[in-house]
N, C-alpha and C positions, 0 to 999 in steps of 0.2 A: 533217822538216817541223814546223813550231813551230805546235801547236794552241792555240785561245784557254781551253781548258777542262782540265782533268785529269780530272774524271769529270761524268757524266750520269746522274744518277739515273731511274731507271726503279721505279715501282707505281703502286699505289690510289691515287694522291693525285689532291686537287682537286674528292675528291667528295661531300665534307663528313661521312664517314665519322672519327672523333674518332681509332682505334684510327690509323689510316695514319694522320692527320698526326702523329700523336703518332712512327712512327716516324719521319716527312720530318725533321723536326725535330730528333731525336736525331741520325738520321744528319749533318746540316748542322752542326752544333753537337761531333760527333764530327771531323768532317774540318775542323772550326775549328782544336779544339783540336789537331788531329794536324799542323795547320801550314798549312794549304792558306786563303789569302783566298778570302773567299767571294764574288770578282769569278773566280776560277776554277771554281766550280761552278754547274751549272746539272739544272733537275728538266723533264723530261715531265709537264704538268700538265692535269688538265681543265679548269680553271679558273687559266688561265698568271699573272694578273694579281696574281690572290689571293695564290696563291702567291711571286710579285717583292713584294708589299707587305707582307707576312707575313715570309719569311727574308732579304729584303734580297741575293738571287741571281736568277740570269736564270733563264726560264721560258720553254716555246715548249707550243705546240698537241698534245697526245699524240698526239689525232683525224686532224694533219694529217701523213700521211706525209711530201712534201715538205719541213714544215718540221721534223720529227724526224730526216731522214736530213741534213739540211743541218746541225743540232744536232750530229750525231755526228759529222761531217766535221771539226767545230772541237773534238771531245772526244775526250781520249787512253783513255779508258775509258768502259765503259757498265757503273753499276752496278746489278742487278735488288736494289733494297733494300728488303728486307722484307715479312713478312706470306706470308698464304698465297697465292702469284698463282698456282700451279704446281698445277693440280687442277681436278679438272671438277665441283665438288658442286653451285656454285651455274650452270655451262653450260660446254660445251667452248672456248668464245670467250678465255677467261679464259689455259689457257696457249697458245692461238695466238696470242692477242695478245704476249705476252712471247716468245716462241720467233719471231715474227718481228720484235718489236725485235732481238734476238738476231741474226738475221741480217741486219739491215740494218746491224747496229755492226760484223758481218765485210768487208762489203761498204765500208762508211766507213772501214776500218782501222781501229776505235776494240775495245779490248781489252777483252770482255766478263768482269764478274766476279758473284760471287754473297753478299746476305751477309743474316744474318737471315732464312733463308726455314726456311719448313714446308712440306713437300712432298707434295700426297698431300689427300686421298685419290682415287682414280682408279676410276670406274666401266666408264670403256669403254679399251679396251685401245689406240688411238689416240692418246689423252688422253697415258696415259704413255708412249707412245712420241715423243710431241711435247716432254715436260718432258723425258725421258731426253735426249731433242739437244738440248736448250737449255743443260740442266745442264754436256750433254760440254763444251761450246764454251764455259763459265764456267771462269777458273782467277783464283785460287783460289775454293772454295766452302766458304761458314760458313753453318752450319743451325743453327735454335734449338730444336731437340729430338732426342731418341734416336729415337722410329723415325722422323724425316726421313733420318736420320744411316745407319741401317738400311737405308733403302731404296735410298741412293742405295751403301752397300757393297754390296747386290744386285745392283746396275746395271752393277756395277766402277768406281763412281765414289768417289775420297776424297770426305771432308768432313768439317772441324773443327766441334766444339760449341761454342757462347758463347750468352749471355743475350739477349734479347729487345732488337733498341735502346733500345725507350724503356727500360728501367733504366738507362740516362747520365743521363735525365734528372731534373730538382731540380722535383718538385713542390709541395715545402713539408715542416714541420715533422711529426712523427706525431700523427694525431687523436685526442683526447680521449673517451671512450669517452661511450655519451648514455644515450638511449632509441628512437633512427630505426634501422629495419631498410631498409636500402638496395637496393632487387630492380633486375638488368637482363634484362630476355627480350629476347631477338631471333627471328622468326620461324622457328617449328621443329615446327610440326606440334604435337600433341596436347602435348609435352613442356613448350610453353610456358605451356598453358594448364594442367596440373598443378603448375608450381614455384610460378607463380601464386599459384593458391589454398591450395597453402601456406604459402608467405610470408606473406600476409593471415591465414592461421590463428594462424600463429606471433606475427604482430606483434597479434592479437588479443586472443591469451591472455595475452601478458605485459606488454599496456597500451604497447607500442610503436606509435609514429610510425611508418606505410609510406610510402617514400620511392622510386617508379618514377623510378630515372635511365636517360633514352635515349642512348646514342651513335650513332645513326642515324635518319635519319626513316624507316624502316620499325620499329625498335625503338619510335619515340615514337607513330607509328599504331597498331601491335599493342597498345600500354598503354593508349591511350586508348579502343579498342576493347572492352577487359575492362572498363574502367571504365564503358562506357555499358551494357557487360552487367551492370553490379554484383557482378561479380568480383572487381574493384578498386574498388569505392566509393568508401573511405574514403580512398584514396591518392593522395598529391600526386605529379603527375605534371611530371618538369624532366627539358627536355632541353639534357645539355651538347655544346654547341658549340668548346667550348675545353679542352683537359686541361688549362690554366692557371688555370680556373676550379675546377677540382676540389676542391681541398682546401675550400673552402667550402660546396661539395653535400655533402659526406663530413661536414660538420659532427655532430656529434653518435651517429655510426653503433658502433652497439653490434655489428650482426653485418651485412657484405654477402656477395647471394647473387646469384650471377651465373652468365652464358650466356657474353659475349664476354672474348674474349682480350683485351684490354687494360683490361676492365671491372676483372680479377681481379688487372693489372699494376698500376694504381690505386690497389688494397686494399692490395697490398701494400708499396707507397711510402710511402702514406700508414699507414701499421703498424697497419692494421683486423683484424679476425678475419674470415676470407671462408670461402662454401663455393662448390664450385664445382658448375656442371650441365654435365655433358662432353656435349655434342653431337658433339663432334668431337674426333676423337686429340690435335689439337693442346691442347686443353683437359685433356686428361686427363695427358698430358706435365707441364704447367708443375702442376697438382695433385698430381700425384706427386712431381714434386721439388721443390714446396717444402711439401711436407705438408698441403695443403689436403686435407679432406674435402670426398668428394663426397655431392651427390643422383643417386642414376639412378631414383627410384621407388621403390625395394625397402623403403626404411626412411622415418620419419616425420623432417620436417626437425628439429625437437624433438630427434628423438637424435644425427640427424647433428651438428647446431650443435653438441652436448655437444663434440666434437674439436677445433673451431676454435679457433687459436692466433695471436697476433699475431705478426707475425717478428721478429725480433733487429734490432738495429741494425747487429749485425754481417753476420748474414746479406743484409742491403740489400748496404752495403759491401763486399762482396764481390761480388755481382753486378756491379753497378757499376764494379770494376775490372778484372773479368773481362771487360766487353762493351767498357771503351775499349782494354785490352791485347790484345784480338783484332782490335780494328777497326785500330788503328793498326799492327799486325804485316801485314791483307790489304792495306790501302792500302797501305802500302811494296812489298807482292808485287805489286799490279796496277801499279804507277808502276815497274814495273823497278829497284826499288831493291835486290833480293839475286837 
């Protein structure tokens, strides 16, 4: 049967979350280059429209079951792309919803696959029995950390390593080092409000610029929230909308200190010295392999900073061909091409 589509992308997208478009985007721009017209791709979107005017591919309702399984009927694949969907931190909704896309792309015939995910963390034992069958019934699967990669060889699941999508992507040139200390919090209990008021210490004592960038409107509420506590005073509060915008907010950033996973993918494109605050494993993953220094509380940011290093141009470049030489090796496994 001749389907109108080759793959369906499946995540976060649509919800003005900057980290997931950043991956919708690398992935569209990946299966570009891997050969696929992007009149054969189409995304589950919460916002279908945005998304058709934005990547210039079709788009349907996530929300509306009907028109997702009618989607899949015309897609040879469904691919779960990126980011943490598989986990119950933020509610259990989160891998039911994908565990029964999952099942409606068996039911449509459309060949479910897995790429760019972080898997985990799992509080209630339901949780990962839900990702466990979502994962089984994904082939092939590419996870972007060691303990995703961990868990799911606990599982009896393979799964290959590669980079993060958005490292395909071309944010611009590497930033000029300034005097702006760059902070992202995103809502996390007491932790947020500790990096905080270090950051403000740090950019205080050494006559730096505090620069609160949000990639969320719950990041851009919680900054603005310290700021009317005088927390954040003195700090200019900008929320990006666009990873395309980026390099411009990064203007002048001597050190950024970040919460989100693509906060720290950012820093690192743009060749900043970052530290990271691990909330979460997947944070702690991508700081460990690429050297970043952490905050967890124990020490003063002042000494942490002392570690922070800009990355290599090479080390980019290599990421970078690591995530299209894996992306275009699954796509040929999901389209039956070996």
């Amino acid at each position: 049967m001749t389907r109108r589509y080759d793959v369906a992308l499946c995540g976060y997208y649509g919800f003005g979350n900057v980290g997931d478009e950043m991956i919708l985007h690398a992935i569209v721009e990946l299966a570009h280059e891997s050969g696929l017209k992007k009149d054969r791709i189409l995304a589950l979107s919460a916002s279908p429209r945005q998304t058709e005017e934005e990547l210039s591919i079709a788009s349907v309702n996530r929300w509306r079951p009907e028109s997702a399984l009618r989607a899949l009927r015309e897609s040879r694949t469904l691919l779960l792309g990126g980011g943490g969907l598989l986990q119950d931190v933020t509610s259990l909704r989160s891998p039911l919803y994908y565990w029964g896309v999952v099942m409606e792309s068996r039911i449509a015939g459309c060949r479910p696959w897995a790429f760019g995910q972080s898997v985990g963390p799992f509080h209630k034992k339901i949780s990962e029995r839900i990702a466990r069958d979502a994962l089984r019934r994904c082939s092939p699967r590419i996870v972007r950390d060691t303990p995703s990669q961990r868990l799911l060889s606990k599982w009896g699941l393979s799964a290959d390593l590669a980079p993060d999508p958005a490292f395909a992507l071309d944010v611009g040139p590497p930033i000029e080092s300034g005097d702006v200390v760059i902070l992202n919090i995103r809502p996390w209990g007491n932790l947020s409000v500790e990096i905080a008021r270090e950051a403000a210490a740090y950019a205080q004592k050494h006559g730096y610029a505090l620069r609160c960038l949000a990639l969320s409107p719950d990041d851009e509420a919680l900054s603005k929230g310290l700021q009317s506590s005088g927390l954040l005073a003195k700090a200019e509060i900008v929320r990006l909308t666009s990873w395309k915008t980026a390099a411009s907010l990064f203007a002048g950033v001597v050190l950024a200190v970040g919460m989100r996973f693509h906060f720290l993918v950012l820093t690192l494109l743009l060749g900043a010295k970052a530290v990271a605050v691990p909330y979460d494993p997947k944070i702690e993953s991508l700081a460990e392999s690429w050297s970043i220094p952490v905050w967890n509380g124990e020490r003063a940011l002042e000494e942490v900073a002392e570690n922070a290093r800009r990355p290599s141009a090479k080390e980019i470049a290599d990421a970078k061909q690591r995530v299209r030489a894996s992306f275009q090796s699954a796509l040929k496994e999901a389209l039956g091409g070996r």
